[in-house]
N, C-alpha and C positions, 0 to 999 in steps of 0.2 A: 805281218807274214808276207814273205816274195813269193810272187810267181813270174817265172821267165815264160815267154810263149815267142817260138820259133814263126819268123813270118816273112812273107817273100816280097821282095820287090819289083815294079813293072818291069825291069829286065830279066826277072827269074832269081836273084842274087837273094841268099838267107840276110838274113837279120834280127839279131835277139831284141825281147821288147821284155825289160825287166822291169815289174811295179810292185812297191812296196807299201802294204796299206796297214795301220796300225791305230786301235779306236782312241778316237783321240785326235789326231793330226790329218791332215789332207793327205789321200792319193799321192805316190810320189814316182814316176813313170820315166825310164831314159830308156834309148835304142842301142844297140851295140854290132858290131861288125860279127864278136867270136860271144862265144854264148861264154866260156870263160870269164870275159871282161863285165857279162851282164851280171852271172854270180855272182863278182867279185863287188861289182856295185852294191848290189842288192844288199849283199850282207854287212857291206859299210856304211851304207845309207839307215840299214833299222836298226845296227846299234846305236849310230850318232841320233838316229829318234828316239831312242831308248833313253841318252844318257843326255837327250837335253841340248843336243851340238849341233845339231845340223840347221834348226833357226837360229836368226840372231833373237834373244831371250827377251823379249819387251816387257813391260810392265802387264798386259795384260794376258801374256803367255804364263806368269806366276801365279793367275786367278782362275781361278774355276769358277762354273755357272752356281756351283752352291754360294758361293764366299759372295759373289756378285749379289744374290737374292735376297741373302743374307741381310745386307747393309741395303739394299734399297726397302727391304721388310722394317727395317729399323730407323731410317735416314727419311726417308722421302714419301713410304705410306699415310705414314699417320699427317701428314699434310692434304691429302687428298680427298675428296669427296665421294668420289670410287673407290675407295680402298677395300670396303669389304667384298666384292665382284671380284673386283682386280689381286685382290688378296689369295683368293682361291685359287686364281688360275696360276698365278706365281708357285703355289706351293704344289703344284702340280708339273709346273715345268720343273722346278727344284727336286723334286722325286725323280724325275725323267732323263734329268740330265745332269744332275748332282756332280758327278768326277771330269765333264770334260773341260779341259783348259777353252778359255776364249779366244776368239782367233785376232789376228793382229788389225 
């Protein structure tokens, strides 16, 4: 979702401060001279979030924190001496935060 917020500068001069926050990805925030140019950001910037374009697509931008919990529940617990402790808490973050992709 964007919000533009009108804001002044130390000589009195406007300036648009358009940010685009969308769950899932980082804060995405730019200034502009004409509130125009901040819309026009705003609403090019959350589709390219929407549609996947505006980061470059790393390998761990196509993983979510499920898929990650997943394979180390499967891969690297059962090696562990903690696991049943550490097991819990994993399936707890994994409820929590199941859909977001990981950051780069």
């Amino acid at each position: 979702m964007a919000t533009i917020t009108e804001r002044r500068t130390e000589n009195g001069e406007r300036r648009y401060q358009a940010k685009v926050r969308l769950k899932g990805y980082p804060p995405q925030a730019a200034t502009f001279r004409r509130k125009k140019e901040a819309e026009r950001w705003a609403q090019s910037t959350e589709a390219a979030l929407r549609e996947r374009r505006y980061f470059k697509a790393a390998e761990s931008e196509r993983r979510t924190v499920d898929e990650t919990i997943k394979r180390y529940l499967a891969e690297i617990l059962p090696t562990k001496r903690s696991g049943r402790s550490q097991r819990a808490q994993l399936l707890w973050w994994q409820e929590e935060l199941d859909s977001l992709t990981l950051p780069t």
